[in-house]
N, C-alpha and C positions, 0 to 999 in steps of 0.2 A: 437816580435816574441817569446820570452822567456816566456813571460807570457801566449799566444796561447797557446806556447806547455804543459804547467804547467796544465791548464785549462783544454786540451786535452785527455793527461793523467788518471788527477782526476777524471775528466766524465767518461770515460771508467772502469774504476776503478772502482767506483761505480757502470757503469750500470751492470759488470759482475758479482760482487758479489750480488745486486740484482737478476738477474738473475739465478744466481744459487740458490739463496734459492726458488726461486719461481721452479724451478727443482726440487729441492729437495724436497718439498713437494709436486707434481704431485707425487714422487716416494714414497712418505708416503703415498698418497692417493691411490695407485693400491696396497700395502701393506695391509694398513686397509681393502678395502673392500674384500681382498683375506679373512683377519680375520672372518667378519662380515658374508664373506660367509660360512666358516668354522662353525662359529656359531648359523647360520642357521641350516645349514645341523644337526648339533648337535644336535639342541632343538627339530625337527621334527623326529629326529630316532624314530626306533622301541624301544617302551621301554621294561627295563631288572626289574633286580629283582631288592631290596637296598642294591648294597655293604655292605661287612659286617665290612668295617670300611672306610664311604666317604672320602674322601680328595675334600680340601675346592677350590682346585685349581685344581686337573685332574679329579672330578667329578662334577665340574662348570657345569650345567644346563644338566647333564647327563638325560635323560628321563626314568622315573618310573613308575611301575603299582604295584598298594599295594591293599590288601582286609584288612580288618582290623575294628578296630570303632572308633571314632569319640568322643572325652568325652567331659563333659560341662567343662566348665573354662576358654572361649576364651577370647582371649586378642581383642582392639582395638586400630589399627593402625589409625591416621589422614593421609586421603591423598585425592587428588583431582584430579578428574576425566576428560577427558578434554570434553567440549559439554556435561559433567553432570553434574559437581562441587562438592563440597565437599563430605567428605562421610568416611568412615571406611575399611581398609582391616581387613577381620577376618582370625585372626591366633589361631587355636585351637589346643590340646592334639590327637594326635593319635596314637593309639597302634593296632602292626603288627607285629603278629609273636613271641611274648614275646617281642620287643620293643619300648619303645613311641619315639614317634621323635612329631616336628610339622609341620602342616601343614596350608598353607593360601590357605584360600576356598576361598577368591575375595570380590569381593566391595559390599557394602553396601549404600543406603542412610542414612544422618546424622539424619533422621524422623523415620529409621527402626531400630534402635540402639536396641531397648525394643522387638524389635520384635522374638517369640520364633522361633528357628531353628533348623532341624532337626541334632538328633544324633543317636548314634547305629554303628549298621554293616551296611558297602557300598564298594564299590570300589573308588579309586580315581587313576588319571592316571594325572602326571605329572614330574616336571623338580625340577633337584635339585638347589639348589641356596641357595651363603652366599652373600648376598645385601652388598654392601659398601654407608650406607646413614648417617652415621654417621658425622659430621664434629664439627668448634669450636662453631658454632652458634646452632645446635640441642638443644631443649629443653631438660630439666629431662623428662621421664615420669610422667604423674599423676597418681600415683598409684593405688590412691583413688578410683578416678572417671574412673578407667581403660582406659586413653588415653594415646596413647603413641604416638610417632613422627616420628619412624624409624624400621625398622626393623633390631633391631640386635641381629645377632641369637642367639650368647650364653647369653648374656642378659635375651632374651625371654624363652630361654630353662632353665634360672633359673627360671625363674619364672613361669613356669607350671611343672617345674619337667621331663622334657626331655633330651633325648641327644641332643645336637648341631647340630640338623640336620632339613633343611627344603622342602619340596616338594612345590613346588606351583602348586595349581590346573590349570589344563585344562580341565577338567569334570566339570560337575555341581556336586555340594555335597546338594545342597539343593537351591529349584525352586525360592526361593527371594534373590540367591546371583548372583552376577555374576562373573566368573571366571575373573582374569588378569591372562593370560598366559603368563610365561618369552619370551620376543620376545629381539632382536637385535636393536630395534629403538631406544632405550635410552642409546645405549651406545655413546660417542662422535666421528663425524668422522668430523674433520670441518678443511681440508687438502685442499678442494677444493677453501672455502674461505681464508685460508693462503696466496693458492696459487695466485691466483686474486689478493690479495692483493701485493703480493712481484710483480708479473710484474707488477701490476699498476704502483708503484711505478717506477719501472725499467722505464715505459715509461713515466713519471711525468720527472725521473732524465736524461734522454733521452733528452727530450726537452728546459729543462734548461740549460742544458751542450750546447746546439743547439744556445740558447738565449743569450749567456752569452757570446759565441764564435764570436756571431754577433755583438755582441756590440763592444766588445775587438777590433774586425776588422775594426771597424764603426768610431770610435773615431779614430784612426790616418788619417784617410782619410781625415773624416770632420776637422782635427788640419791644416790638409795639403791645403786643398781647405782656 
């Protein structure tokens, strides 16, 4: 009986705290997507002018409208498209208003790399953003062969002579590029899979505790017969 109730116990035990983490991340997941809605709503505002000093954190994907030009010097970002494959973001010089900040005008094919692209005066209308793509495995840049592997912005803002600041196009700036506009899809919300997971378990530990009780039972009977 001692050991029933020991068994008893521990099963319960366990399936609660299972349980609750599997709660607990349902409550992480109505969390996030309040965020994700939040940043929605954000990236699709009506855009304003460009702060006259962004902040990297409360002017995250702020929406911009800028007249200005477009200089040669762009850099080449590797990145990969999905249903396109490989290819380049262009990150170029643009000056607005007396200041350069940069800009990524969108993907490229890895074939169009050589390909001339329009510069000058234009409008471009988009989102602010400091990309966090950095980690321990990132490449150097090639400086060389102007590839680079991430975008990180005061990095790249040395290297064309800008301030740390980056718009990403949502306009076309030029008819062979194609815009990536900052959207919410790649940020991580994976609360729902947690979740699944912690009651799976719950109901794994559920059935074992069920198993294990039967047995315990089973054996003095069968000693007894």
């Amino acid at each position: 009986m001692r050991r029933v109730l020991f068994l008893l116990i521990f099963g319960l035990a366990g399936f609660g705290v299972l349980v609750a983490l599997g709660s607990w991340q349902v409550q992480r997941l109505a969390w996030k997507e309040g965020v994700l809605a939040d940043i929605d709503a954000r990236i699709s505002g009506a855009p304003s002018a460009l702060p006259a000093h962004p902040d990297p954190v409360e002017d995250r994907y702020r929406p911009v409208a800028l007249s200005g030009e477009v200089l040669p010097g762009e850099v080449h970002v590797l990145v990969s498209v999905k249903r396109v494959g490989p290819g380049y973001r262009i990150i170029a010089p643009f000056v607005t208003d007396g200041r350069r900040i940069l800009v990524d005008r969108g993907f490229i094919r890895l074939e169009d790399r050589d390909t001339p692209r329009a510069l000058g005066v234009m409008e471009v209308t988009g989102n602010l953003h400091w990309p966090q793509e950095i980690d321990n495995y990132t490449p150097e840049p090639d400086t060389k062969e102007n590839i680079w592997f991430a975008r990180d912005v005061p990095t790249l803002a040395d290297e064309l002579g800008t301030e740390p600041i980056l718009l990403i196009a949502r306009s076309a700036t030029d008819p062979n590029i194609t815009p990536l506009p900052v959207d919410s899809a790649g940020i991580p919300n994976d609360h729902l899979q947690y979740a699944v997971t912690w009651f799976g378990l719950a109901a794994v530990w559920a059935g074992m505790t069920g198993f294990f009780l039967w047995r315990t039972r089973a054996r003095p009977e069968s000693e007894t017969a």
